[in-house]
C-alpha positions as CSV (number, residue, x, y, z in Angstrom):
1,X,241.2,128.7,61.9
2,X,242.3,131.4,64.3
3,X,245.4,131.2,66.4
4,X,244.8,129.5,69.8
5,X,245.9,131.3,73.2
6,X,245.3,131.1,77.0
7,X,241.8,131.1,78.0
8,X,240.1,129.3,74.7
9,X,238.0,126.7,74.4
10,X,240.1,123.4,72.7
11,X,238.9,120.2,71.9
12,X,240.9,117.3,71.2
13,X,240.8,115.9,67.6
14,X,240.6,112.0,68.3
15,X,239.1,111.7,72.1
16,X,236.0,113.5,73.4
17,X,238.2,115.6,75.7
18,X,237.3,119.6,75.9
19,X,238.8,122.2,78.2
20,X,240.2,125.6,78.4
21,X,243.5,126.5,77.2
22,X,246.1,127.1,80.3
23,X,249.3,127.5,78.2
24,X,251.0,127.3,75.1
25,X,254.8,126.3,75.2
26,X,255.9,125.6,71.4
27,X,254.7,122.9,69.9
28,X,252.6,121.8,73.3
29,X,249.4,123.2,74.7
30,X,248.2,122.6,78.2
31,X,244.3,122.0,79.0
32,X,242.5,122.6,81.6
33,X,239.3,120.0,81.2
34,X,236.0,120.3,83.5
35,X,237.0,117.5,85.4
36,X,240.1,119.6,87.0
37,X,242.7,117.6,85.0
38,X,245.4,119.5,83.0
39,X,246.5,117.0,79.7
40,X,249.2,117.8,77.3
41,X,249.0,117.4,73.9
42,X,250.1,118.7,70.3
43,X,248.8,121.7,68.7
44,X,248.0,119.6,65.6
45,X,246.4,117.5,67.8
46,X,243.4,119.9,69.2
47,X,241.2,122.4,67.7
48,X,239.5,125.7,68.9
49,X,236.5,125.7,70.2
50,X,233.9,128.7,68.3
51,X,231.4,130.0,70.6
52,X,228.5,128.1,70.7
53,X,226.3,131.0,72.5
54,X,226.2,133.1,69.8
55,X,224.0,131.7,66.5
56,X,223.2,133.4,63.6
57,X,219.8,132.1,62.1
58,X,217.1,134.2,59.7
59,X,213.5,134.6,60.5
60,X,213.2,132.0,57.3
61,X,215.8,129.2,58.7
62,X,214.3,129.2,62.4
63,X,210.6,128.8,60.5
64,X,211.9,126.1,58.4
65,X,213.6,124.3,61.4
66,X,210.4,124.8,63.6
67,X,208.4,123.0,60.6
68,X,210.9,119.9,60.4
69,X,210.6,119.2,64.4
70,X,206.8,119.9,64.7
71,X,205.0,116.4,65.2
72,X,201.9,116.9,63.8
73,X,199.2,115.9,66.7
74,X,197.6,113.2,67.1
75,X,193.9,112.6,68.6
76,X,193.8,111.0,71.7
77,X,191.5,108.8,70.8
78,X,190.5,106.3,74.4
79,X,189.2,102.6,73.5
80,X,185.7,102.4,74.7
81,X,185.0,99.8,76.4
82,X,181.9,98.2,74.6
83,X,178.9,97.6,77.9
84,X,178.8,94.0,79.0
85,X,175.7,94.1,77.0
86,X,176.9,94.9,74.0
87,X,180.2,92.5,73.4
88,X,180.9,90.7,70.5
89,X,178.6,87.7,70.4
90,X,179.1,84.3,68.3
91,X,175.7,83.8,66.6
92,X,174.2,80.3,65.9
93,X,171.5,80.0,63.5
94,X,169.2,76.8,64.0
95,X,166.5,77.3,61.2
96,X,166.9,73.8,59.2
97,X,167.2,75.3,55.9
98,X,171.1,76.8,57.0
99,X,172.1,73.4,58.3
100,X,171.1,71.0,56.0
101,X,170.9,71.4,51.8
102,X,167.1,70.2,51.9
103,X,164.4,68.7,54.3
104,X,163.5,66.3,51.7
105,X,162.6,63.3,53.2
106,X,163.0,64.0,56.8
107,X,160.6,63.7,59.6
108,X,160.0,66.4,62.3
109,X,162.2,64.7,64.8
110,X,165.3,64.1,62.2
111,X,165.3,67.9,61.7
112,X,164.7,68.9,65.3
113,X,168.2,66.0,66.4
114,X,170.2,67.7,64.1
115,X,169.6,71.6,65.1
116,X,169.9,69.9,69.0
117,X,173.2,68.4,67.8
118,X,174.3,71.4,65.9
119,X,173.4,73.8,69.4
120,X,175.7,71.3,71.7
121,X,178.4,71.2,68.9
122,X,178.7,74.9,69.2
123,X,177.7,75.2,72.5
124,X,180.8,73.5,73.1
125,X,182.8,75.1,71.1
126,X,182.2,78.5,72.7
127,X,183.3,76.6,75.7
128,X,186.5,75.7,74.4
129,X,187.1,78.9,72.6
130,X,186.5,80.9,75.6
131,X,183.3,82.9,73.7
132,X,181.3,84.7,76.6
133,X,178.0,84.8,74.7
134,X,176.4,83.2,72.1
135,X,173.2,83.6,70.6
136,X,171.0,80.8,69.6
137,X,168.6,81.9,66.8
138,X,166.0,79.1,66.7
139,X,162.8,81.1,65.6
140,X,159.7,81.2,67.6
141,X,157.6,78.4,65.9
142,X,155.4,75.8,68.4
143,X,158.7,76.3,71.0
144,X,160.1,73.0,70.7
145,X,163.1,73.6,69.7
146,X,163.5,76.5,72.2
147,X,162.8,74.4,75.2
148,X,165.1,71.6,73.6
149,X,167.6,74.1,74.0
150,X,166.6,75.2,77.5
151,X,166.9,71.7,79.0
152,X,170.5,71.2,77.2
153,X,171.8,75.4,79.0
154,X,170.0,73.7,82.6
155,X,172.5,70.8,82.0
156,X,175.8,73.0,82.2
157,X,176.2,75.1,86.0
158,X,178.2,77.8,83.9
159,X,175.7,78.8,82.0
160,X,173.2,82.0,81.9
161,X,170.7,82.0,79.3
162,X,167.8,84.6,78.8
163,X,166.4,86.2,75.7
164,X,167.9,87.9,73.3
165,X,167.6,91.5,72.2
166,X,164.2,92.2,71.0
167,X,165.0,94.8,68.8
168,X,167.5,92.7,66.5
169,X,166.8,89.0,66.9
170,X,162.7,89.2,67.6
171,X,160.9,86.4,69.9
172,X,163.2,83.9,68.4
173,X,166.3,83.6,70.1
174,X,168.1,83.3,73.2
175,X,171.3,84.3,74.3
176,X,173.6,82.2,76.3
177,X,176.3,84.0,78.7
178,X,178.7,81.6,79.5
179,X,180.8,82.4,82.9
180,X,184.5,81.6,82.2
181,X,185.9,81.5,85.8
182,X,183.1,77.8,86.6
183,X,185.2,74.8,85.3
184,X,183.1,71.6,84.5
């Protein structure tokens, strides 16, 4: 460490004081800090200052340092926002062979009470789980069981129903849009 004289930059060892050197009397050096106050204090109590302006760094150092600060970029990927159309949908399958282990034994009108019960259970559900639309699959058959379902949608007021997409479920299914804001 070089000696200190009037007109260097000190810093104090155990306080985040800085200033310029005014005077050195013995043991005692005066500073001058930014704020316009002159302190006192020890000579083994301060240290100088080395200017800060000048830096020497190699092409190789600044390359390196560059390296360890670049954040590699990131895309900017937006969320699409998926059409109406095209949301998520709860499907509901009402062929009797997916609700029941086998139609052994049952009548026509056994089989069509319990893919009616099964469409209210979930119907409901969706309800309560807030689902927006659900898709019956009931097949296309003699179209009992589709206008079953019809007269059970007529019987809620906050409930859209209308085909589904042709290209996935075929004639046999109809999708149900149910409006959230409507409470029964």
């Amino acid at each position: 460490m070089g000696m200190i004289k009037a007109g260097d930059k000190i810093q104090v060892l155990d306080d985040s004081i800085e200033g310029t050197a005014v005077r050195i009397d013995g043991d005692t050096i005066t500073i001058l800090t930014s704020e316009g106050f002159e302190l006192d204090f020890s000579l083994n109590e301060v240290l100088l200052v080395e200017d800060r302006s000048q830096i020497n760094v190699s092409a190789a150092e600044a390359q390196e340092a560059r390296k360890e600060k670049e954040v590699p970029s990131r895309r900017k990927v937006r969320p699409v926002k998926p059409k109406e159309r095209n949301a998520p949908k709860m499907e509901v399958d009402l062929h009797i062979h997916q609700l029941v282990p086998s139609t052994r034994g049952m009548s026509n009108y056994d089989m069509l009470n319990i893919q009616v019960e099964t469409a209210k259970r979930q119907l409901d559900f969706a309800i309560k789980k807030r689902i927006r639309k659900v898709v019956f699959i009931h097949g296309v058959g003699a179209g009992i069981l589709k206008e079953e379902l019809y007269y059970l949608f007529r019987r809620h007021p906050n409930i859209t129903y209308y085909d589904a997409d042709y290209q996935k479920y075929g004639l046999g299914a109809t999708e149900v849009y149910i409006h959230q804001n409507v409470k029964e």
